[in-house]
N, C-alpha and C positions, 0 to 999 in steps of 0.2 A: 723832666726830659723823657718822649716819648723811647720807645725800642723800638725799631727797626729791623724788617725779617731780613736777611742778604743771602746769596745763595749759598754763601760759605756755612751755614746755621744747618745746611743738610747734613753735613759728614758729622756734625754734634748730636744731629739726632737718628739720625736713619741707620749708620753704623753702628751706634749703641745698642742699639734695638736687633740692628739683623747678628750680633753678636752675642747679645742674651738668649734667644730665641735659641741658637745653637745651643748656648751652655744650658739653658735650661733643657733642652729634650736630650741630650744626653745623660744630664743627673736623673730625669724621670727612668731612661734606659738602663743606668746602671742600677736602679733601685726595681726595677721590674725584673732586671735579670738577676740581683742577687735574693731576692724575696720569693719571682716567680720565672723559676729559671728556664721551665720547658715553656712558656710564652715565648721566648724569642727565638728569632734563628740562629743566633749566637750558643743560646743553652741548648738548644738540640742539636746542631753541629758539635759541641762540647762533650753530650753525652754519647754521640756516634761516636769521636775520637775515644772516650773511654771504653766501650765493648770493642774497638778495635784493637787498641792495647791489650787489653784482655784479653782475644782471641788468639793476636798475634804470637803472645810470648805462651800461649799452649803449642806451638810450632816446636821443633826442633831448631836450634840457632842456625842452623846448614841450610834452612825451609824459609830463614824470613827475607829471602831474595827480593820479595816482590815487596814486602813493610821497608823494606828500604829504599827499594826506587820510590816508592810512593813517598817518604820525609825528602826524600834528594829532589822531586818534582819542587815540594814544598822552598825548600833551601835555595834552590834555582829562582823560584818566583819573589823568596826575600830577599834575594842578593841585587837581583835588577831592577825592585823596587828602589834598593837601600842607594844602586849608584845611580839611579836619575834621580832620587832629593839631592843625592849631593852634587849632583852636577849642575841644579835648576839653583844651589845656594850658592855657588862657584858664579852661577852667572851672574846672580841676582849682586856677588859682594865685589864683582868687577862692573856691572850696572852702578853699584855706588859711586865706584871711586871716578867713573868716567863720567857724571851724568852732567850736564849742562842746561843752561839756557833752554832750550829749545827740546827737555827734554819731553817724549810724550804725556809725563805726570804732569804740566803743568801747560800742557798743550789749552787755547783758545775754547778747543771743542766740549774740552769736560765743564758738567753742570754741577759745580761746585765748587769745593773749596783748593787754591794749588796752591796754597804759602807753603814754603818750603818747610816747615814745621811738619802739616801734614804730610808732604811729600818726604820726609824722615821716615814718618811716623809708619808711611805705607811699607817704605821699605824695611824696615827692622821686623813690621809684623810679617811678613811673606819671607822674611831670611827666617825667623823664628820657627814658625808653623814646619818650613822646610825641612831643620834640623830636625826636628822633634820627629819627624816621618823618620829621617836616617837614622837616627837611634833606634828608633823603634825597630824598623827593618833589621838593625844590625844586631840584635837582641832575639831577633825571632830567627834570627839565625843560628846565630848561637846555642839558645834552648832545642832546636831543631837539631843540631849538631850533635849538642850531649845526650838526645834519643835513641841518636842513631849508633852511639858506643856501647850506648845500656843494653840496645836489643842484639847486638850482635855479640856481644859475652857467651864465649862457649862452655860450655858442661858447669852452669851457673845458676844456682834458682832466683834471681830477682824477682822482688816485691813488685806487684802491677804499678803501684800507686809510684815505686821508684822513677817508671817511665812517662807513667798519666801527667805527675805535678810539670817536669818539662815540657812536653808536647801540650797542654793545656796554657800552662805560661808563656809558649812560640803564637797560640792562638790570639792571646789577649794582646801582645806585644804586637801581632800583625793586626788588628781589629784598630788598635791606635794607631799604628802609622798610615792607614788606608783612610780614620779620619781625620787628621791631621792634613793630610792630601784635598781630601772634599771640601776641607777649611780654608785651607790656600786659594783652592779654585775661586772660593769667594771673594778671599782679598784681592785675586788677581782682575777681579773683574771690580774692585774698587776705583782701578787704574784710570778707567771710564767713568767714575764719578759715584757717588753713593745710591743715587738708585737704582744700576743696577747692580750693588752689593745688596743692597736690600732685598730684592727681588730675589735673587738666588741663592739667599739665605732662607728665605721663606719656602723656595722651593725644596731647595735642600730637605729640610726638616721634615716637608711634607713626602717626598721621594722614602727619606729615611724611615718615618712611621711608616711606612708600607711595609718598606723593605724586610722591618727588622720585627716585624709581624710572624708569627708561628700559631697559626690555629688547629692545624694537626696534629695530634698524639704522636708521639714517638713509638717507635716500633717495641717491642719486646721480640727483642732477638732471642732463639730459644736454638736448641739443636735441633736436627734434619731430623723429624720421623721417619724411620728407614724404613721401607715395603718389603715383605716376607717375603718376597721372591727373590730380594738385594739385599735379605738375611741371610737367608738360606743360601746363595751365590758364597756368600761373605763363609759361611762358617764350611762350606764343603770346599774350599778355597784353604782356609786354615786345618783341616783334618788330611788333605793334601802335602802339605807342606809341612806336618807331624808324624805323615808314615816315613819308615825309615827306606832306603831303594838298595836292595842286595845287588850286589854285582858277581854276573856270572863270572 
């Protein structure tokens, strides 16, 4: 008994494939950034966050006004991340319960497979991918939150690494939900049939090696060399403010 290609045979092969593709160049990413961390932009954004930390908490607790808005910017952009996943899973698990006949997963127009098998199959992975952003968002908030308690501790000497390990762990937590998101976007374009999830799987990945590309050195942040003239300003400023002023 011969085989027989059908078009249903794409979603068996072409979704496999634009789904390894991701998993694969991610595991390559997580192995380049934990081996060779300043290659990506992930580790050098990573290590700016840590000399910011460090900078920061040489401030007075009364001074870090502005390291605050800048986590609260942060906290802002994971909060609105976190309730549009949850509001695309709300749609997606009311899409379930309503979907019918006629619905577009199983529309005439797609080239490929609509048993309602697959059409499960699409919606459980696009509710999944979904949550997984909201956690993550709701996490990167979180850790973003307990930064912003750490740095504002008054008349308190805290460890840097006290503040770095959260605000580092708010980093990775957001790095996941933002792919988790570019994952979705794939399956959402399953919806139209597996070649163009394949396609923009491929693309994907290919965008992403770009993206997550660092061929630049990191900076060596060092202190300001001061100019003897903005020494000299400085120290007859302080010999000022050590004489004592009699009163007639």
């Amino acid at each position: 008994m011969s085989w027989k290609w059908k078009e249903a045979d794409l979603d068996r092969v072409l979704v496999p494939i634009g789904l390894f593709l991701i998993i694969a160049y991610h595991a390559f990413f997580i192995y380049r950034y934990r081996k060779f961390p300043l290659t990506t932009v992930l580790g050098r954004d990573n290590y700016y966050r840590k000399i910011w930390t460090e900078k920061c908490l040489q401030l007075n607790a009364q001074d870090r006004g502005t390291s605050v808005s800048v986590i609260g910017s942060n906290i802002s952009d994971a909060s609105a991340l976190s309730s549009v996943s949850l509001v695309l899973s709300s749609l997606i698990g009311a899409w379930i319960g309503s979907s019918k006949e006629e619905d577009i997963f199983v529309s005439s127009i797609i080239y490929g497979d609509t048993s309602t098998r697959i059409v499960s199959v699409k919606y459980v992975a696009l509710l999944s991918f979904f949550l997984v952003a909201f956690a993550a968002f709701m996490q990167t908030t979180r850790n973003y939150a307990l930064a912003t308690f750490l740095i504002t501790i008054p008349s308190c000497d805290i460890p840097v690494n006290y503040v770095q390990k959260p605000i580092l762990r708010a980093s990775h937590c957001y790095t996941v939900g933002m792919r988790s998101l570019y994952t979705a976007g794939t399956l959402i374009l399953w919806i139209f049939g597996p070649i163009p999830m394949f396609v923009s799987s491929v693309s994907l990945v290919a965008v992403l090696y770009y993206l997550d590309r660092n061929l630049t050195p990191p900076h060596q942040f060092q202190p300001l060399n001061l100019t003897p003239l903005y020494k000299t300003g400085e120290e007859l400023a302080s010999s000022a403010n050590r004489v004592p002023h009699h009163q007639e």
